[in-house]
N, C-alpha and C positions, 0 to 999 in steps of 0.2 A: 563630389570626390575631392578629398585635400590631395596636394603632391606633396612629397618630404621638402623640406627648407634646400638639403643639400641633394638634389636631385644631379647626377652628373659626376658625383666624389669622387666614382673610382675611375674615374680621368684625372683626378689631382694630385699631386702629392706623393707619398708614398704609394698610395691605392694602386699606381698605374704598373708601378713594377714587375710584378710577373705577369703582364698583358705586351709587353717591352718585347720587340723581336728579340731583341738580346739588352743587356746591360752588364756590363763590367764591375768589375770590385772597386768598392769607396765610390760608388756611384752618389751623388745628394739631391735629392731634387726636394725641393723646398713645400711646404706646404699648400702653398697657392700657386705653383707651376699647373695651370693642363697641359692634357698633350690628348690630341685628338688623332684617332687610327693608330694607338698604337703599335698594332701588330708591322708597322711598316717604318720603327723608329729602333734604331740601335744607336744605347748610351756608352760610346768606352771609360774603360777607369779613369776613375776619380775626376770625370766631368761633373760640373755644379751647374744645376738649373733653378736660377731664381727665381722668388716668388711676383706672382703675374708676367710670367714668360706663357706663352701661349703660342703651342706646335700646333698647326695643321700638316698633317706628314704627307700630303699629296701622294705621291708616286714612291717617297722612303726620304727620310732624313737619317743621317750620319752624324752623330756628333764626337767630336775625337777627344784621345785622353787628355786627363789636367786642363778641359777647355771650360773657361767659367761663361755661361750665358745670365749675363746680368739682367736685375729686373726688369719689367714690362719691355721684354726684347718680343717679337713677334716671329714668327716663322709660317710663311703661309705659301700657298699655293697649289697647283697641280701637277707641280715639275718634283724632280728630285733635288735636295740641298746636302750639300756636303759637307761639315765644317772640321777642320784640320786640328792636328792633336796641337795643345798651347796655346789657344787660338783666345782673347778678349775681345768678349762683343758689353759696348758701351750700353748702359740703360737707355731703351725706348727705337734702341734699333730694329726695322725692319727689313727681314730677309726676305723678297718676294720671286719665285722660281718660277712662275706663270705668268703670261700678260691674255690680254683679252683679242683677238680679231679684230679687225676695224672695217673688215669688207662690208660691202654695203650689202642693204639689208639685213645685218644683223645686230645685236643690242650689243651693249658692255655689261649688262647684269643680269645676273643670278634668278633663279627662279620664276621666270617666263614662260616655261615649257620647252619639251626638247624643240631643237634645231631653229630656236631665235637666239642664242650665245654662242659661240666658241672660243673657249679656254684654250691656249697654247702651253703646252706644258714646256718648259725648260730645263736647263743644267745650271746650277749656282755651285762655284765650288770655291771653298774657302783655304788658300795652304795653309801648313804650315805655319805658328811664331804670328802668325798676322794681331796685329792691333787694329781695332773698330771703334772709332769714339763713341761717342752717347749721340743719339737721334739723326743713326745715317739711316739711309732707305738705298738699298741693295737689289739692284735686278739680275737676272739669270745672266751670270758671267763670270770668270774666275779671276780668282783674288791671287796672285803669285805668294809663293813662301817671303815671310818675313816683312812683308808689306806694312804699313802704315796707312789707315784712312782718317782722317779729321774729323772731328766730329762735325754732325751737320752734314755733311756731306752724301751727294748723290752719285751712285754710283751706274753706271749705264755701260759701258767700256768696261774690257779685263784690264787686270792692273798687271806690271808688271815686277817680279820677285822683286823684294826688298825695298821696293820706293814709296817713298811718301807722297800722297793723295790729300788732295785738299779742295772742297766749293762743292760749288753746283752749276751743272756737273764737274764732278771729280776731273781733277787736273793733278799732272805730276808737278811737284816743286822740288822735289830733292831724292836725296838715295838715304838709306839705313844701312849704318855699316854692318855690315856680319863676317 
């Protein structure tokens, strides 16, 4: 038995659109965007989702109007992710809303069988105007309105509105005026 070449399409691209909890007007989601579970992703207007951005919508993703999600941005997890209307996320960024248990006795990976994992699911919430350089990695925690994070940069700590973020981990360096 052959499988089709593009096994998975109407997770890509346009395809996924009317599977979308909701999606807004001037929506663009690029040719090679997935997004996996949709039914638990709402796109508002005129957000752009670039090509090899890749949703896992865990528990619901949010993403807010006029917000561009540049390529190979990742979005993954068990938790809910929120991302703010205006918002740039740098290429190669990952947003991760889950972490894994560390109690003993149990593993850090997937597909064991039940009750050798536990996935914590989380809250990542992204305001408002925030900037996201290219190749930061984001765990379950909020990002204030107007924020600044550097590229490269690890994020573990909420940040606070309007300040610039920079390293690893994420340290304030300065304010953004607004």
């Amino acid at each position: 038995m052959t499988q089709p070449i593009l096994e998975g399409i109407e997770f890509m691209g346009n395809n996924v659109r009317d599977k979308l909890r909701s999606c807004g007007e001037g929506v663009k989601i690029y040719p090679l965007a997935k997004i996996t579970l949709p039914h638990m992703v709402d796109l508002k207007d005129h957000c752009r989702i670039g090509d090899f951005v890749f949703i896992f919508a865990g528990t619901g993703v949010v993403i807010g109007e006029h917000t561009d999600v540049q390529p190979h941005t990742t979005i993954w997890g068990g938790g809910l992710t929120i991302i703010g209307d205006r918002v740039s996320t740098g290429p190669g960024t990952v947003f991760l809303s889950a972490t894994y248990s560390h109690e003993k006795g149990l593993k850090m990976v997937d597909g064991l069988g039940e009750g050798t994992a536990k996935a914590i699911g989380g809250k990542l919430v992204v305001g408002n105007d925030v900037y996201i350089g290219a190749k930061c990695v984001i765990m379950p925690v909020t990002i204030g309105e107007g924020a600044v994070i550097g590229a490269g940069s690890f994020v573990n700590k909420n940040v606070d509105p309007w300040g610039i973020y920079v390293g690893s981990p994420a340290k304030k360096i300065g304010e953004r005026p607004h």
